[in-house]
C-alpha positions in Angstrom: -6.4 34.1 35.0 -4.2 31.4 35.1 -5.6 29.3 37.4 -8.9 30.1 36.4 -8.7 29.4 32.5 -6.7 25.9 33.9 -10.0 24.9 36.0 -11.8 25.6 32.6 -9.5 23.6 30.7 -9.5 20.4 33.2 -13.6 20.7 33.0 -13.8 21.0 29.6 -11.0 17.9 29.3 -13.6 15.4 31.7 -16.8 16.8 29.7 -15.3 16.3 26.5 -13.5 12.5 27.9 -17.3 11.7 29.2 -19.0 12.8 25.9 -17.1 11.4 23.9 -15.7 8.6 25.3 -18.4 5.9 23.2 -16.6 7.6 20.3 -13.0 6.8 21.3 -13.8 3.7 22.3 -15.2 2.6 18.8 -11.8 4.3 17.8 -9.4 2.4 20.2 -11.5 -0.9 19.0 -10.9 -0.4 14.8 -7.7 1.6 14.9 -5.2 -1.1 16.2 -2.3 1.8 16.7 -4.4 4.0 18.5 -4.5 1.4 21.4 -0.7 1.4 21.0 0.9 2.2 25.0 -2.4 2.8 26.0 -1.7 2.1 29.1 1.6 3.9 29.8 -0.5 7.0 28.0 -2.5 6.3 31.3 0.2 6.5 33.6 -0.1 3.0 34.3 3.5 1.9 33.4 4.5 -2.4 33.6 6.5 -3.3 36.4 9.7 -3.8 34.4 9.1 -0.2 33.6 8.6 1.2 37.3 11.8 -0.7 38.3 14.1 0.9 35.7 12.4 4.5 36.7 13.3 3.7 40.4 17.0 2.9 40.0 18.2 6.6 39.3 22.3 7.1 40.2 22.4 10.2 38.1 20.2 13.2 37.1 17.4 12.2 35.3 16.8 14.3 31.5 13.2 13.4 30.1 13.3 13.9 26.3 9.8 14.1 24.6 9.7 14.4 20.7 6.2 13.5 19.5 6.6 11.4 16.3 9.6 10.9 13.7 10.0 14.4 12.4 10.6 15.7 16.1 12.7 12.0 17.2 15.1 12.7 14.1 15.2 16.1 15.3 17.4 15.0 18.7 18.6 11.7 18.3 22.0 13.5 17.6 22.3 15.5 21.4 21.4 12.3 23.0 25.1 10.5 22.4 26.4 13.5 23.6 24.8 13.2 27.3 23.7 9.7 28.0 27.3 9.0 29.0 26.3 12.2 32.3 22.9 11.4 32.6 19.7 9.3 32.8 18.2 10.0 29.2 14.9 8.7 29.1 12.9 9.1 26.0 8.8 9.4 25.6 7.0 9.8 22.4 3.3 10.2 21.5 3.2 8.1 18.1 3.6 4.2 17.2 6.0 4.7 15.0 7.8 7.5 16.8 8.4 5.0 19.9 9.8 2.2 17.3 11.9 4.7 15.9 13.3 5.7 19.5 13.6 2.2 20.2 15.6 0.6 17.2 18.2 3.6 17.7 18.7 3.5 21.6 17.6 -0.1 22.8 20.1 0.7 25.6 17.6 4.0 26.9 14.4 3.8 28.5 11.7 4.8 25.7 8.2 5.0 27.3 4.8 6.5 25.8 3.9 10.3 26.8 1.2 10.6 29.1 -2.5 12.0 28.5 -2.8 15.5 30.0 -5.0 14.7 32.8 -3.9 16.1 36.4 -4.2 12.6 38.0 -2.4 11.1 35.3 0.0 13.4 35.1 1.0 13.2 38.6 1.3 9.6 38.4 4.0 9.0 35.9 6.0 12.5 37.5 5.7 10.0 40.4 7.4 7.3 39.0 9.9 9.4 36.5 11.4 11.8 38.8 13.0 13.9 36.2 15.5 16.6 37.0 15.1 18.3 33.0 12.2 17.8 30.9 13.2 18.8 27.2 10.6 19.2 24.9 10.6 19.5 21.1 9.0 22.6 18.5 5.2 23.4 19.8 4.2 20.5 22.5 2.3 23.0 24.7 0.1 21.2 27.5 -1.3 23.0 30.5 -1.3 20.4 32.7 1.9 19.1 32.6 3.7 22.0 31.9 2.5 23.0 34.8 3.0 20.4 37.2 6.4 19.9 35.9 7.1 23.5 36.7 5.3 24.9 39.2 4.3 21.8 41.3 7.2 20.2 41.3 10.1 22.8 40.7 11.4 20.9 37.8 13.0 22.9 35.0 11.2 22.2 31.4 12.5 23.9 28.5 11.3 24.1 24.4 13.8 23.3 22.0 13.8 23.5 18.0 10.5 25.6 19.0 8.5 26.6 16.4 5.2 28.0 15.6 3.5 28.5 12.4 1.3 31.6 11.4 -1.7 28.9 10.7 -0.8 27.6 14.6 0.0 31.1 15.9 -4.0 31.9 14.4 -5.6 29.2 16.7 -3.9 30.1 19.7 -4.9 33.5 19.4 -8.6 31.6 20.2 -7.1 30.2 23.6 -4.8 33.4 24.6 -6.0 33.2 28.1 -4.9 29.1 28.1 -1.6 29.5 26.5 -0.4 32.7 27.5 0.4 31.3 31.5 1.2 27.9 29.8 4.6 29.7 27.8 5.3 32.0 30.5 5.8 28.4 32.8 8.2 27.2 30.6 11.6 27.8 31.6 13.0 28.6 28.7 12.0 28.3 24.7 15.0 27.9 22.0 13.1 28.9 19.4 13.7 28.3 15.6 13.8 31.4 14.3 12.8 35.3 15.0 10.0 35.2 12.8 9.0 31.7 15.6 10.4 33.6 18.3 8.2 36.5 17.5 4.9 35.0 17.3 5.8 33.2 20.5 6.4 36.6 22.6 3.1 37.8 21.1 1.4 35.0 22.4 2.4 34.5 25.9 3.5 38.3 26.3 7.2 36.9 26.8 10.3 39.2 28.1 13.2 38.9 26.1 15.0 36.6 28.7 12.8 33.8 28.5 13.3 33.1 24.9 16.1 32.5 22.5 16.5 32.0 19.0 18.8 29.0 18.7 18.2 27.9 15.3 17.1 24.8 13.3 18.3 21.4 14.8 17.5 19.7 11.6 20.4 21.5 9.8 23.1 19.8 12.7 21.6 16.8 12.2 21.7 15.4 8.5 23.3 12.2 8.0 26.0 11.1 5.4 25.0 8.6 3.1 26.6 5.0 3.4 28.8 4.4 0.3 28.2 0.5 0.0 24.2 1.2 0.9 24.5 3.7 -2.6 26.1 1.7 -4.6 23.4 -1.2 -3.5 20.6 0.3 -4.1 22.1 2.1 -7.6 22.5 -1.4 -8.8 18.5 -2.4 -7.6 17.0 0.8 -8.9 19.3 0.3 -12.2 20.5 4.0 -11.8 24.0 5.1 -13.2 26.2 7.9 -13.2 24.7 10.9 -15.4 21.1 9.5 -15.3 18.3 12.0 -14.8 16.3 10.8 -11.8 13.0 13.0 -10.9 12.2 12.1 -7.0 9.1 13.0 -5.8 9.4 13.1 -2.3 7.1 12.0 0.9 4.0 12.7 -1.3 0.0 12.5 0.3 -2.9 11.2 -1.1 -4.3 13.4 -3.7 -0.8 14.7 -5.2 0.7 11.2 -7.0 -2.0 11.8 -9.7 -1.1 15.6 -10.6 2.8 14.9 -10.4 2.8 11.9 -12.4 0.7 13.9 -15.1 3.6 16.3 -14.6 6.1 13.5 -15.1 4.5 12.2 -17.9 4.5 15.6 -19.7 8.0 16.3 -19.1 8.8 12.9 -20.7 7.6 14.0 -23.5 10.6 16.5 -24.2 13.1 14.4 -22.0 12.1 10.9 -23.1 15.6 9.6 -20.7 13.6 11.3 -17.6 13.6 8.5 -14.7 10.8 8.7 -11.9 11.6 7.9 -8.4 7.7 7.9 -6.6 7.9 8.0 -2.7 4.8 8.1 -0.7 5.3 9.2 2.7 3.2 6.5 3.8 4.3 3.1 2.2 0.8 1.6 3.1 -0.6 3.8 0.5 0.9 1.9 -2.5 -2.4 -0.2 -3.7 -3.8 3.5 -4.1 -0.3 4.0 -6.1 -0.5 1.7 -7.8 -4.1 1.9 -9.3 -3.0 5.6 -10.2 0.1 4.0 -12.2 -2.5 1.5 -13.6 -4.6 3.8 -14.8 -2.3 6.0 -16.8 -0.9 2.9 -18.1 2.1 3.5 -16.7 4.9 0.6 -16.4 6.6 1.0 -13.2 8.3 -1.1 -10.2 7.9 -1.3 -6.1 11.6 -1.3 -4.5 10.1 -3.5 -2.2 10.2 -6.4 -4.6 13.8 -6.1 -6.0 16.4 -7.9 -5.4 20.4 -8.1 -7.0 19.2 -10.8 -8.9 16.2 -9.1 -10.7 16.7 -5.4 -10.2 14.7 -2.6 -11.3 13.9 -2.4 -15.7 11.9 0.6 -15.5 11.5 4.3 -15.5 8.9 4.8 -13.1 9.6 2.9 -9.7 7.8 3.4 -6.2 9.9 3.7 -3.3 7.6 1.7 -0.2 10.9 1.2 1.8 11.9 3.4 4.7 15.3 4.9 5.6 16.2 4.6 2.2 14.9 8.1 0.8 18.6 10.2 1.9 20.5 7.3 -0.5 17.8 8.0 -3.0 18.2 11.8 -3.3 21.7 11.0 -3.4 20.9 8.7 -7.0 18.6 12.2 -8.2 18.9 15.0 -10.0 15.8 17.0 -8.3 13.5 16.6 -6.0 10.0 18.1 -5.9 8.8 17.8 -2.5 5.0 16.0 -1.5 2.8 17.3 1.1 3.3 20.9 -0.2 0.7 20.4 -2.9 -1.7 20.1 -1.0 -2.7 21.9 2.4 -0.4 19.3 4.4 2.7 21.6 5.1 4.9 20.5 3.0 8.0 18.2 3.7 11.7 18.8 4.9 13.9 19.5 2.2 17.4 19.9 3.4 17.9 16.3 3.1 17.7 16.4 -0.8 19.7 20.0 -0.6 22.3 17.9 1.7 22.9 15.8 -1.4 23.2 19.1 -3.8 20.5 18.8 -5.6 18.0 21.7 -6.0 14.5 21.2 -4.6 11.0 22.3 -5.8 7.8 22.5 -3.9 4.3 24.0 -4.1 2.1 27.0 -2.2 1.8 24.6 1.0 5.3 24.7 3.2 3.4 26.6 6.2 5.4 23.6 8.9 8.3 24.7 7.2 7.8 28.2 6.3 11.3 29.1 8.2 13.5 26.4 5.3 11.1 27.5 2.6 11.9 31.1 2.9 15.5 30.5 3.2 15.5 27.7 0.4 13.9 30.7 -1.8 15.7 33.7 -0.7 19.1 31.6 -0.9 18.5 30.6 -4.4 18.6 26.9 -3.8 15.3 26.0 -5.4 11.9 27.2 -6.0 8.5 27.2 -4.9 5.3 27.2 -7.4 2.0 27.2 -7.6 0.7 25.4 -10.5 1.5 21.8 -12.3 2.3 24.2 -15.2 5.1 26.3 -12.9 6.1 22.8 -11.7 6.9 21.9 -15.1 8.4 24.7 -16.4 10.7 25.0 -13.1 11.9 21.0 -13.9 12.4 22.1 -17.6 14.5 25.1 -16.7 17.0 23.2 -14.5 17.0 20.1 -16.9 18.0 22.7 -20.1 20.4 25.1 -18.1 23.2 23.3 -16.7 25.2 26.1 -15.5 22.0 27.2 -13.4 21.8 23.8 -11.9 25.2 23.7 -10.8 24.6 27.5 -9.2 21.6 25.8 -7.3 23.3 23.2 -6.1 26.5 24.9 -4.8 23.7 27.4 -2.9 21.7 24.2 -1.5 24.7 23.0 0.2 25.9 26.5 1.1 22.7 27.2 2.6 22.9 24.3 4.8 26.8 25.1 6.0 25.5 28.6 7.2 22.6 27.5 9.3 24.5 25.3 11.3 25.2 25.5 15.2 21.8 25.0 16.8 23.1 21.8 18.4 26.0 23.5 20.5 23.8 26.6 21.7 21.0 23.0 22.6 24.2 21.0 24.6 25.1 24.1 26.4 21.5 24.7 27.5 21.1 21.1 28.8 23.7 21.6 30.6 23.1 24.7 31.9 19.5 23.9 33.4 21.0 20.3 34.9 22.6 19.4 38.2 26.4 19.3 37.1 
């Protein structure tokens, strides 16, 4: 069944590239991102490029994480054994590759290749791994099974996880998927409730799996004093302040939550609103929103020490700054999950002990959710009417807040350890 549901696969891949192809080349020409390592996506890597791949004096580890999320997710392991081996690192997004870029300019960061056979072979050609590592649910046939059953390479899924939403669609392409996991060498899965829809899936024994944790509890960083103290001054925010963040927030939520806002202002007319899209490109469409409501509010992105922030409502269009601003909060609700996104990551703001609240739609984080809930470090709701109520209860009840908080941070102590089980699996699967 394998090979046969892999030869429907590849046809399907070349029908669909030949149908299609008028399509994504109208895409390629108006999306400017989209042509972004088009070429390495083709296996056709620059010169520079090939030479680096060729000069291999150690064993070669291949670490693909597809965008931020999943970069963030092991930028600490890599530290730990670039010093042994040839990290290289291959993402699938723009800003993914920047990202992987700007934090190890010393590594070779290259774009992940399409998952056609011939182009597939080509880059295995000129990489030569001796470990491919990748992160939470990247599952394609092709390579995963050139990588492992071509060329004898061990590949192994870390920080794996798989939604019940995700687990759903598979079920359509069982026949696809299930020879695709059992190729893998090894999945370190998230969770058991991860873990469990995995082994459904492919059919897994219980010594091809492991449930290793969450890296994304290892790997939260401390917030720069001077940078907090900075940025306290430009967003005008002082000790005992109440700042409501609203976190990484999509298009379609900025209108209900700032309604939300504006109600609880009524009854907490000291309220401070920190408004952070997760895309900063999206502030004209922020902005009209403010606009319309009449609100008066400032970007970040036009502050400075000299003229820092004089309002209540500012909109954070700045990246890497969100961890310093949770650390300036008092709560923060979290975007994406109001809408049938998935929700947003909210150990960061728990990191900073300070409880979180977000709505029906955590399903890519359903693991944190349910321990966020069942811990008693925050809460999840359903309506803008919950959402106030829940802000109004931990603004009026001190003692509660400070029992939330103290469980947030507890919460993230006891889920630690993913990344030591992660090293000693590297190591395991590598030439010593």
């Amino acid at each position: 069944m394998g090979f046969l549901s892999r030869l429907i696969y590849n046809c399907l891949l070349w029908l669909g590239l030949v149908i299609l192809s008028p399509l994504w080349v109208a895409y390629l020409a108006s999306v400017p991102k989209a042509r972004a390592g088009l070429k390495s996506k083709l296996g056709m890597y620059p010169d520079e490029l090939k030479k680096t791949f060729s000069r291999k004096s150690k064993p070669r580890l291949w670490f693909h994480a597809v965008s931020v999320g999943e970069f963030n997710a092991i930028k600490t392991l890599i530290p730990h054994l670039s010093d042994y081996y040839d990290v290289v690192i291959s993402t699938t997004t723009q800003t993914g590759q920047d990202l992987a870029l700007r934090t190890f300019p010393q590594l070779t960061v290259f774009y992940f290749p399409y998952d056609f056979l011939w182009v597939i072979d080509k880059a295995l050609r000129h990489i030569q791994p001796d470990l491919v590592v990748i992160t939470e649910t990247e599952l394609w046939p092709n390579f995963i099974h050139e990588v492992t059953q071509v060329r004898g390479v061990p590949l192994i899924l870390i920080n794996g996880r798989l939604s019940q939403r995700s687990f759903k669609s598979y079920q359509w392409i069982t026949p696809l998927i299930k020879p695709c996991l059992n190729e893998i060498t090894h999945l370190y899965m998230q969770s058991q409730a991860d873990a469990d829809r995995m082994v459904r899936l492919g059919q897994l024994s219980p010594e091809q799996w492991t449930v290793a944790g969450n890296l994304k509890f290892d790997l939260i960083p401390t917030v720069d004093e001077d940078k907090q103290t900075q940025l306290a001054h430009l967003l005008n925010i002082h000790r005992g302040d109440t700042v409501l963040t609203f976190a990484s927030t999509h298009s379609g939520e900025d209108l209900p939550l700032l309604e939300s806002y504006l109600s609880l202002k009524k009854d907490f007319p000291e309220l401070k609103l920190i408004l952070a899209p997760r895309h900063p490109e999206r502030l004209p469409e922020i902005k009209t929103i403010l606009n319309n409501k009449a609100v008066s509010y400032a970007v970040r992105s036009q502050l400075s020490a000299t003229h820092p922030n004089q309002q209540d409502v500012l909109v954070l269009d700045s990246i890497g700054e969100l961890l310093t601003v949770y650390s300036l909060s008092s709560i923060a609700v979290m975007g994406g999950s109001f809408i049938e996104r998935g929700g947003q990551n909210p150990l960061e703001p728990l990191s900073q002990g300070i409880p979180v609240v977000f709505g029906p739609h955590m399903h890519n984080f359903s693991e944190i959710s349910r321990l966020v809930i069942e811990g008693g470090a925050g809460a999840q709701v359903q309506t803008q009417d919950e959402l106030i109520n829940a802000v109004t209860s931990l603004l009026t009840q001190p003692e509660i807040y400070q029992m939330i908080s103290e469980k947030g941070l507890q919460l993230i102590e006891n889920n630690r350890g993913a990344k030591a089980i992660i090293l000693k699996a590297i190591g395991n699967h590598l030439p010593a």
